[in-house]
py3Dmol code that shows the C-alpha trace and the ligand (Angstrom):
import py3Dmol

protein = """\
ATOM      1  CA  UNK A   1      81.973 117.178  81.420  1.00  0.00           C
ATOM      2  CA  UNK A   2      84.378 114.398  81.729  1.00  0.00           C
ATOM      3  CA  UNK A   3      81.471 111.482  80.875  1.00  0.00           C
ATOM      4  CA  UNK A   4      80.881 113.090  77.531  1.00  0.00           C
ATOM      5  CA  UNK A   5      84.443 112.851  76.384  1.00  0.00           C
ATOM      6  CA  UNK A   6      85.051 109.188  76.676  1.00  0.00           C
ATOM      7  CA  UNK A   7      84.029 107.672  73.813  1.00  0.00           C
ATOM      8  CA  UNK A   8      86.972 110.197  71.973  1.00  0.00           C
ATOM      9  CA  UNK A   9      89.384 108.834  73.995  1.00  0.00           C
ATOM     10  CA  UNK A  10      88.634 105.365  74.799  1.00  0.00           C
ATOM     11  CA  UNK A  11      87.152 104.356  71.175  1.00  0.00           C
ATOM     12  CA  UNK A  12      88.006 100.701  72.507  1.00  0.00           C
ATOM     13  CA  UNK A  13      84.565 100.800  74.641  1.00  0.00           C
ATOM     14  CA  UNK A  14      82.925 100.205  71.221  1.00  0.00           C
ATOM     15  CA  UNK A  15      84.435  96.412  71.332  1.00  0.00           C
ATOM     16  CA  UNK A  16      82.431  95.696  75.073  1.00  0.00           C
ATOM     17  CA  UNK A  17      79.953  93.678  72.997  1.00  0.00           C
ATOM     18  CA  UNK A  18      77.811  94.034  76.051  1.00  0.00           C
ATOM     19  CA  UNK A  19      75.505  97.313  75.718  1.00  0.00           C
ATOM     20  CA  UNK A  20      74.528  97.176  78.782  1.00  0.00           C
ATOM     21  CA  UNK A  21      78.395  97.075  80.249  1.00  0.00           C
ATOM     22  CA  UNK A  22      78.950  99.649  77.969  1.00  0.00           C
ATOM     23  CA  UNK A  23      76.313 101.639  79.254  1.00  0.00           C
ATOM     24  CA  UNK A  24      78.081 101.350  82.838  1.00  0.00           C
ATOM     25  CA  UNK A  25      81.229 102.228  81.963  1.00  0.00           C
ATOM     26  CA  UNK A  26      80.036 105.402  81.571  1.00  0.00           C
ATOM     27  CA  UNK A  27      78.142 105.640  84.544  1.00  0.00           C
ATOM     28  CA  UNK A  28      80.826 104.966  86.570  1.00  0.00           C
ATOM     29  CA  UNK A  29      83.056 107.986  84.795  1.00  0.00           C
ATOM     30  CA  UNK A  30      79.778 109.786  85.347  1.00  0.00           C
ATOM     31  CA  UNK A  31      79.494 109.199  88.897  1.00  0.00           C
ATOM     32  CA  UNK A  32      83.114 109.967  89.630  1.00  0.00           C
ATOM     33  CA  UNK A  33      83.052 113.152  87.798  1.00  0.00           C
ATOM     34  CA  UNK A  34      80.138 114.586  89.512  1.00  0.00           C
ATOM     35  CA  UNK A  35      81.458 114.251  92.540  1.00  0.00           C
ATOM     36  CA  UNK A  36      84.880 115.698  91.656  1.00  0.00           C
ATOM     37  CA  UNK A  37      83.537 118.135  89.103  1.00  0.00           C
ATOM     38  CA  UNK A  38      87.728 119.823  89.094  1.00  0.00           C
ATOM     39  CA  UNK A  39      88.661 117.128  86.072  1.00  0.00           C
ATOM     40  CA  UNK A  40      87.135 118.000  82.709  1.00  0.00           C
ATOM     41  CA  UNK A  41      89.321 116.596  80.359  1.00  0.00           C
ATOM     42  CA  UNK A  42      90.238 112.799  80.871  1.00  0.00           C
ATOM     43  CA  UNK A  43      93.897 112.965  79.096  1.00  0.00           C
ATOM     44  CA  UNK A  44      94.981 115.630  81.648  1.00  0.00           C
ATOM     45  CA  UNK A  45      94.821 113.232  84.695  1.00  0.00           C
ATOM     46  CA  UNK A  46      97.836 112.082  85.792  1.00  0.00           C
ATOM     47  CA  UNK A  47      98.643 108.509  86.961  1.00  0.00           C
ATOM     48  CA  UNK A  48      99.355 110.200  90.292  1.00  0.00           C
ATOM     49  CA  UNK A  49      99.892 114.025  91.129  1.00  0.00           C
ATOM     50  CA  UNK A  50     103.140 112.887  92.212  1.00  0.00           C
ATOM     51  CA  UNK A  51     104.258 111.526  89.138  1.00  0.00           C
ATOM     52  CA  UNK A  52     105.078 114.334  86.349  1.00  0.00           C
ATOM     53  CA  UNK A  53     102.809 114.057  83.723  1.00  0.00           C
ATOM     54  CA  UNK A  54     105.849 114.798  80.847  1.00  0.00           C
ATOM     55  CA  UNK A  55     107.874 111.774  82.585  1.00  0.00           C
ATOM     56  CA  UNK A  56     104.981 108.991  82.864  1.00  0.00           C
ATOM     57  CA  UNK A  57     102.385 110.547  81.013  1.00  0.00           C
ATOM     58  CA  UNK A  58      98.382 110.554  82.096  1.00  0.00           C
ATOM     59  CA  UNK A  59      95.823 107.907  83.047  1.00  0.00           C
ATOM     60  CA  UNK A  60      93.852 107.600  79.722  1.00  0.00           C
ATOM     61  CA  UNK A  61      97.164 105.794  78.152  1.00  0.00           C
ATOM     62  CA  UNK A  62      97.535 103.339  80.953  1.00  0.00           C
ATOM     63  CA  UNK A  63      93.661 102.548  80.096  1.00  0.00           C
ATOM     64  CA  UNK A  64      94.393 102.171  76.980  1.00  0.00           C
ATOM     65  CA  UNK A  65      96.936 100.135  76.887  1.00  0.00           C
ATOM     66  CA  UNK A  66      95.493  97.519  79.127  1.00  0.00           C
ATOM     67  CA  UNK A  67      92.115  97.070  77.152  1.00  0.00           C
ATOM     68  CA  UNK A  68      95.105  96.697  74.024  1.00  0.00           C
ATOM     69  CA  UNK A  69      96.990  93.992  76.054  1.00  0.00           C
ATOM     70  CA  UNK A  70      94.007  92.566  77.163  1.00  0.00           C
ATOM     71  CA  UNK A  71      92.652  91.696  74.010  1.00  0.00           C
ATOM     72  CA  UNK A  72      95.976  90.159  73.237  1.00  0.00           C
ATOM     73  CA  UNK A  73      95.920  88.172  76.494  1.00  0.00           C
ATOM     74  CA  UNK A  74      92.523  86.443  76.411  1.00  0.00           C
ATOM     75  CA  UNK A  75      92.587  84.757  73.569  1.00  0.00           C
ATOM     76  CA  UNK A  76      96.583  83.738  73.833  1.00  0.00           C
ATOM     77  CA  UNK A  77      94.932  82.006  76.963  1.00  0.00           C
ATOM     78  CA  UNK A  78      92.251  80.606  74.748  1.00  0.00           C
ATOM     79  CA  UNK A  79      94.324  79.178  72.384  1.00  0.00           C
ATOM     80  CA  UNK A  80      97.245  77.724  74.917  1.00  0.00           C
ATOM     81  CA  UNK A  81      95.299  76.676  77.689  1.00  0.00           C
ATOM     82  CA  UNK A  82      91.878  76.026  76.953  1.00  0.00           C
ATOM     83  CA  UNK A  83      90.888  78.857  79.129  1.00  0.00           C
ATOM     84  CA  UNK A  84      88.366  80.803  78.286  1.00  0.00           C
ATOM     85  CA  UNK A  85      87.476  84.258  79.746  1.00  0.00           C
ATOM     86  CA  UNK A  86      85.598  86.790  79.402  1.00  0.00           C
ATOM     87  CA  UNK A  87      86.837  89.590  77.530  1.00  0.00           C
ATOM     88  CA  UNK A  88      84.005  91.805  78.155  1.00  0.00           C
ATOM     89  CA  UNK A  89      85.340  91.910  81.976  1.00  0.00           C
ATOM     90  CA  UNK A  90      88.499  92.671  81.061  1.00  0.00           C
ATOM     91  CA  UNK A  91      87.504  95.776  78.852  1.00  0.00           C
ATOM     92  CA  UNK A  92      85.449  97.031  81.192  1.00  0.00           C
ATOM     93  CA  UNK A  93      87.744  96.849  84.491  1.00  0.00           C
ATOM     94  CA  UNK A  94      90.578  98.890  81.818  1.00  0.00           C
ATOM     95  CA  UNK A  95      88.230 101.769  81.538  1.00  0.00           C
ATOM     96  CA  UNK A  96      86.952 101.812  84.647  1.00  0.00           C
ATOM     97  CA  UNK A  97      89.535 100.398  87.256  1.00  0.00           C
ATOM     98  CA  UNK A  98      91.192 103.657  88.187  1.00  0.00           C
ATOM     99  CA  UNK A  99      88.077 105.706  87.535  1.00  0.00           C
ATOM    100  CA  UNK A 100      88.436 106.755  91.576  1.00  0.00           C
ATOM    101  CA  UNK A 101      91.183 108.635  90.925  1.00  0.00           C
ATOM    102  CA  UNK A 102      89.051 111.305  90.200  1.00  0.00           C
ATOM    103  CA  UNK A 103      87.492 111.546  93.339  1.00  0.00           C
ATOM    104  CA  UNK A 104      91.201 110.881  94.729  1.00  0.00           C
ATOM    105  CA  UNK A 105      92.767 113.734  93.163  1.00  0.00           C
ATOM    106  CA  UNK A 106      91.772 117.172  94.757  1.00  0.00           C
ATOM    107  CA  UNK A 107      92.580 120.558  94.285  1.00  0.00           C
ATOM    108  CA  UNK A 108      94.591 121.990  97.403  1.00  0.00           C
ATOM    109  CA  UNK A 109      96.404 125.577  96.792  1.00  0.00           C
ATOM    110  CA  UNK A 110      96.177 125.561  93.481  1.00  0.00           C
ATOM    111  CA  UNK A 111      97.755 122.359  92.764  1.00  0.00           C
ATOM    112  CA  UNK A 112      96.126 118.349  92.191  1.00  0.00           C
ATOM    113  CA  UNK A 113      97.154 116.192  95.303  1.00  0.00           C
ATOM    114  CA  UNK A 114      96.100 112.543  96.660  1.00  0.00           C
ATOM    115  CA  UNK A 115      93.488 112.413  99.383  1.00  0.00           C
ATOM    116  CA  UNK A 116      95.611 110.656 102.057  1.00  0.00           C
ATOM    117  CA  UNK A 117      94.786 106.953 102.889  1.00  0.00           C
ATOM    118  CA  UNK A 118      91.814 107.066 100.020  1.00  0.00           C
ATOM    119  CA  UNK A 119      91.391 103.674  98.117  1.00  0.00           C
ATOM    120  CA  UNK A 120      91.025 104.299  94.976  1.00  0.00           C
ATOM    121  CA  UNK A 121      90.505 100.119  94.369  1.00  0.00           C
ATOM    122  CA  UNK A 122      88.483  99.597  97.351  1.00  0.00           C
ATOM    123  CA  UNK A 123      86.359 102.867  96.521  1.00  0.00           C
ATOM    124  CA  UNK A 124      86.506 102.134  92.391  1.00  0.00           C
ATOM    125  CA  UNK A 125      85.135  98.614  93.398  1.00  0.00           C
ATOM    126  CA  UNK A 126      82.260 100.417  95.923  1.00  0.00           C
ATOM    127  CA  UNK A 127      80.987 102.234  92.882  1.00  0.00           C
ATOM    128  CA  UNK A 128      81.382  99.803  90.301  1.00  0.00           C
ATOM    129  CA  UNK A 129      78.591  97.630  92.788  1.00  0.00           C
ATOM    130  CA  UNK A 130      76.429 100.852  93.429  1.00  0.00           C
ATOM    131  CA  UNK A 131      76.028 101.439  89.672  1.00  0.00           C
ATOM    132  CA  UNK A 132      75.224  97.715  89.104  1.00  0.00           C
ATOM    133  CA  UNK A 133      78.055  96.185  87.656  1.00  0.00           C
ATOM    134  CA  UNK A 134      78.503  92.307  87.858  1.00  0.00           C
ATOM    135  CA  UNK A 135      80.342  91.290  91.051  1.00  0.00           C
ATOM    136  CA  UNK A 136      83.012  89.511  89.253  1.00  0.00           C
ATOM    137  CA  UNK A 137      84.125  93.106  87.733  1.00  0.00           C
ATOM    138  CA  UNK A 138      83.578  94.693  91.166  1.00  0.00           C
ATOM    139  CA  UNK A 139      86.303  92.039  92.365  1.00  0.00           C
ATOM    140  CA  UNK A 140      88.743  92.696  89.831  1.00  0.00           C
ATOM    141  CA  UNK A 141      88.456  96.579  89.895  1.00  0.00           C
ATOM    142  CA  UNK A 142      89.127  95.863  93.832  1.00  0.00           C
ATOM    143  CA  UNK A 143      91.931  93.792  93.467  1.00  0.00           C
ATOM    144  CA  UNK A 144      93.774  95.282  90.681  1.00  0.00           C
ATOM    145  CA  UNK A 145      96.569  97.259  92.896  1.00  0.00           C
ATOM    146  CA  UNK A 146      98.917  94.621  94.428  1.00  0.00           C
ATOM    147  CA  UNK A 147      99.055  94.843  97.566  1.00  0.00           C
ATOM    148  CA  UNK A 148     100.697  90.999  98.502  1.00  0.00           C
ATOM    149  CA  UNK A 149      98.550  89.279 100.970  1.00  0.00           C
ATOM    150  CA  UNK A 150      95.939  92.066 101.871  1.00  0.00           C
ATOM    151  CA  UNK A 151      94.757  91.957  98.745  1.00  0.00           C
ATOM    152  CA  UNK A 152      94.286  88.529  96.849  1.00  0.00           C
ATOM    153  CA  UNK A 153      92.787  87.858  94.006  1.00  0.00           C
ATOM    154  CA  UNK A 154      89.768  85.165  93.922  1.00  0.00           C
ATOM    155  CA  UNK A 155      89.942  84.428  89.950  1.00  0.00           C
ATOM    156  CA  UNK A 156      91.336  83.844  87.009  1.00  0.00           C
ATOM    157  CA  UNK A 157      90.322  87.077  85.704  1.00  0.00           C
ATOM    158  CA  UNK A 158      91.660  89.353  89.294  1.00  0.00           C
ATOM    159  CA  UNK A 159      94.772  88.197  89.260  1.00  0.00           C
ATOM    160  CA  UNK A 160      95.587  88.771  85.952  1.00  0.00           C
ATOM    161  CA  UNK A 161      94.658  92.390  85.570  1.00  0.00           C
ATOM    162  CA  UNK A 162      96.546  92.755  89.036  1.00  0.00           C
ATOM    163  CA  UNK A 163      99.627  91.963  86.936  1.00  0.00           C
ATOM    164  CA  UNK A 164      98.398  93.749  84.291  1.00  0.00           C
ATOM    165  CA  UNK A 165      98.304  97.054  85.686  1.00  0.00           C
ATOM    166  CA  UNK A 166     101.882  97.490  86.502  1.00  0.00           C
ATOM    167  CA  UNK A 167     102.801  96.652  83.177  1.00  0.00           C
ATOM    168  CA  UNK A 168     101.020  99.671  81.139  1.00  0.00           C
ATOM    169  CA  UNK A 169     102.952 102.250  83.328  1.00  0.00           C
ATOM    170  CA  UNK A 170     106.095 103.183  81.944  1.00  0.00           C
ATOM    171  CA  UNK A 171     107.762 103.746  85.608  1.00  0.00           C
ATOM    172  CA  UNK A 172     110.997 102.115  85.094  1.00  0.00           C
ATOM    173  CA  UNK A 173     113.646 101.966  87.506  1.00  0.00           C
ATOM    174  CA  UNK A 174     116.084 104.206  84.562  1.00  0.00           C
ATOM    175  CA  UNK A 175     114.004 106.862  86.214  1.00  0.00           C
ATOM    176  CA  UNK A 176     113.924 105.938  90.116  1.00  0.00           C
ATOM    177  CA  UNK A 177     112.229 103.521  91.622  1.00  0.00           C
ATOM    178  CA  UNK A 178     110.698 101.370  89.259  1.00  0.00           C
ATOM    179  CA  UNK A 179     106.734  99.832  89.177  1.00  0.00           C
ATOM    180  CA  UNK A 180     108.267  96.603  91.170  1.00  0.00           C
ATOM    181  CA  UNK A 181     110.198  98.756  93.786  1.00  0.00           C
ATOM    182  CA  UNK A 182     107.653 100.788  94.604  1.00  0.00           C
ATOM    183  CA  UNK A 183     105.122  97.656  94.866  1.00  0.00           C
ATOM    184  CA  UNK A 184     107.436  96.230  97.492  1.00  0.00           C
ATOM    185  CA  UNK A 185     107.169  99.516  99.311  1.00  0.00           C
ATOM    186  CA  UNK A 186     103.571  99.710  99.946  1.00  0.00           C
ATOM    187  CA  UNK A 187     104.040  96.019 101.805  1.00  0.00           C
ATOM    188  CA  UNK A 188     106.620  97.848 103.641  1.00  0.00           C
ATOM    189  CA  UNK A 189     109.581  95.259 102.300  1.00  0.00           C
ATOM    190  CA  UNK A 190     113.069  96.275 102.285  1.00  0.00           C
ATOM    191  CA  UNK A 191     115.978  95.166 100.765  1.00  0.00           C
ATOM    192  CA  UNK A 192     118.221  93.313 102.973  1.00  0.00           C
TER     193      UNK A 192
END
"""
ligand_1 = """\
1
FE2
Fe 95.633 101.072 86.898
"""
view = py3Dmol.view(width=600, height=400)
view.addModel(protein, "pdb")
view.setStyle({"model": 0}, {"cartoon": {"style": "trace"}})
view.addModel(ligand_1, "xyz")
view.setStyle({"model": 1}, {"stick": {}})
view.zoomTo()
view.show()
């Protein structure tokens, strides 16, 4: 089952210092995969069904990368600014921020799709309360797709992965609409 493979492909969990966290990370993959039982191997989701796999690769490397980044970015804030957050949070919300997906992305004919007008933040965020997560990770998991004013983040910690997300997805506009592009289309902003 999809739970049982994480730790092989997210080895970073090992460096939530937290065990309890660490214990909930899983509990969340867990929870998503038993209610979507089609995914059994985590590095064959895609970022989207609509995005070809061989052009943007899957969903474990955009996890990936952001717990990397993130352990780059909180203590660059540390050192610069005094600022001090917890990286715990951020490792966490990597692993577990799109874990929705999987309840997202159905089977229909044969082929994966999106369930139309599912959340995958708001719903990522709804599970990351129910299996007891701090609320300051709930928020961030919540926030994390940018969505301009519908969607602000409260802290620090928010509106930083918000940015980060977009920037561990190699969707560049060389290849069509790029992450920024397609952000301004879901506010429904055109170029004049
Ligand atoms: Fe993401």
């Amino acid at each position: 089952m999809l739970a049982d493979r994480l730790d092989r492909s997210f080895p970073g969990i090992s460096r939530i210092s937290d065990g309890k966290l660490r214990e909930l990370v899983k509990a969340q993959w867990r929870y998503v995969s038993e209610r979507n039982p089609v995914h059994t191997d985590i590095e064959k989701i895609p970022l989207h069904p609509t995005l070809p796999f061989e052009t943007y690769g899957g969903l474990a490397p955009h996890l990936r990368s952001m717990a990397t980044l993130a352990e780059t970015l909180v203590p660059v804030y540390s050192r610069e600014w005094h600022i001090e957050m917890p990286l715990d949070h951020f490792l966490v919300a990597a692993y577990v921020h799109d874990s929705a997906k999987v309840i997202e992305f159905v089977m229909q004919d044969g082929a994966l799709v999106g369930t139309p007008g599912f959340d995958h933040a708001v719903e990522g965020a709804r599970i990351a309360r129910e299996v007891g997560f701090p609320e300051a990770i709930a928020h961030m998991i919540e926030v994390h797709t940018f969505l301009g004013k519908q969607r602000l983040p409260r802290t620090k910690e928010a509106q930083l992965l918000q940015l980060l997300d977009p920037m561990c997805l190699p969707v560049f506009p060389e290849k069509g609409k790029g992450a920024v592009e397609r952000h301004l289309d879901a506010n429904g902003w055109k170029a004049e």
